[in-house]
N, C-alpha and C positions, 0 to 999 in steps of 0.2 A: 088426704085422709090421714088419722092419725094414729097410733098401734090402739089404743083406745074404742075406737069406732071399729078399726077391722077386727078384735077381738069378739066387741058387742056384737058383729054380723055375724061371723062366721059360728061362733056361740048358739046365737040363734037358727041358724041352719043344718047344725049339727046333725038330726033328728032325720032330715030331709034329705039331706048325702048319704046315712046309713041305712035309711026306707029305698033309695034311689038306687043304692046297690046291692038290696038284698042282703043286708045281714045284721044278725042279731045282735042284741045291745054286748053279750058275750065275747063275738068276734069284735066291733067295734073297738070297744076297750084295750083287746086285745092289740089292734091292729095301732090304736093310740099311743100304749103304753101306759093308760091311767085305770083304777080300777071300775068296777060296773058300777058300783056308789056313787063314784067322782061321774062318769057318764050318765046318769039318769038324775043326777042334780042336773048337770048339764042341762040336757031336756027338756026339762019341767020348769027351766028357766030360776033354777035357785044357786047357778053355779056360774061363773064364765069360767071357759079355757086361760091358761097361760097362753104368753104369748108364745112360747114352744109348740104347746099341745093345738095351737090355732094354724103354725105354720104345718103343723105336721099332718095336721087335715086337711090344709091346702094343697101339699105335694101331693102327698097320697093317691088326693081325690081332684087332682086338678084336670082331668078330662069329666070332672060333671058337668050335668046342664045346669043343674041347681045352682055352682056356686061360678061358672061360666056367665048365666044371665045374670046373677047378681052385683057380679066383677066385670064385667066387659071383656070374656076374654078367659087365655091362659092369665094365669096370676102370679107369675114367677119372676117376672118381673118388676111388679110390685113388692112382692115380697121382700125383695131386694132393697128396693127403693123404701119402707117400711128399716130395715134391718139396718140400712145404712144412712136414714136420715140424723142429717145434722150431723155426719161424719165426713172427714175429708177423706174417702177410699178412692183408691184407682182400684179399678180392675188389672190385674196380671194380662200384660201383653201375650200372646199366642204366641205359638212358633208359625203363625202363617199356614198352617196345614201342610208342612213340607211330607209330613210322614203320614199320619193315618187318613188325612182328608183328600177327597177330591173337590176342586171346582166346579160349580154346576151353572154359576151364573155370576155376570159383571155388571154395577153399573153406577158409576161414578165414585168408583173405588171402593165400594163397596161389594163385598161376595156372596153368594150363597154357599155351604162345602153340607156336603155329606161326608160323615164317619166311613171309611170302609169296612169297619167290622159291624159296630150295631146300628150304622144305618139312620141315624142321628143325623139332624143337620142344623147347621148355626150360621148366624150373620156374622160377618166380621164387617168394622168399620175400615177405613182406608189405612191407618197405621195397627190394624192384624188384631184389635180388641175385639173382644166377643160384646155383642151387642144383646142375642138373643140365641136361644135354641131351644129344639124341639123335634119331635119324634113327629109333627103334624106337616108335611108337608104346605098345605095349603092355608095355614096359619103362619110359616114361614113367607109365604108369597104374599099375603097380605102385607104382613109386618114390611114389608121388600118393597112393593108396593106402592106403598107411604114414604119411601126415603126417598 
């Protein structure tokens, strides 16, 4: 997919995420950062999102169902992969979780760790990168799963 296409989706679904959670085109806006104008172009399908105001309805709103069945999924790490295509990034090595993480699970060098304070958990691959995280437990264990 390309930022083009995920802009056009999430664009379109706009309307759908903020019916989905109950709140007004007011609060929406609000919640976006763009005004009620720029959001009811939106809508009415006479506007797309930047790609800012796209990812920022993805985070936001990344435990909807709406944009969940659309995306397969959390979408954060898409986003990434969106954010960082045709860039040569590494991701920042870990400290291993010496200090705020615990170990919950091993398997083929790969970890599962929980945050001990907000309870957060994330993959790490075998040399200590962060692969994935999330507040979902059992979206973790999928993602885990699969490796």
């Amino acid at each position: 997919m390309e930022r083009n296409e995920y802009i056009r989706k999430i664009s379109a679904l706009c309307k759908l995420v903020r019916t989905e959670a109950s709140l007004s085109q007011d609060k929406m806006a609000q919640i976006l950062g763009i005004s009620k104008k720029s959001l009811v172009e939106t809508e009415k399908g006479r506007r797309l999102l930047s790609f800012c105001e796209a990812i920022a309805l993805s985070s936001v709103f990344s435990h909807s169902t709406i944009l969940q069945n659309e995306f397969g999924g959390e979408l954060s790490d898409m986003i990434q992969a969106l954010a960082f295509a045709k860039q040569n990034v590494r991701y920042p090595k870990t400290m291993g979780g010496r200090i705020w993480w615990t170990d919950l699970r091993e398997k083929n060098g790969y970890r599962i760790q929980q945050n001990i304070l907000s309870k957060h958990y994330r993959i790490l691959d075998p040399n200590d990168g962060r692969m994935m995280s999330s507040f979902d437990c059992d979206q973790i264990e999928d993602y885990f799963a699969k490796l």
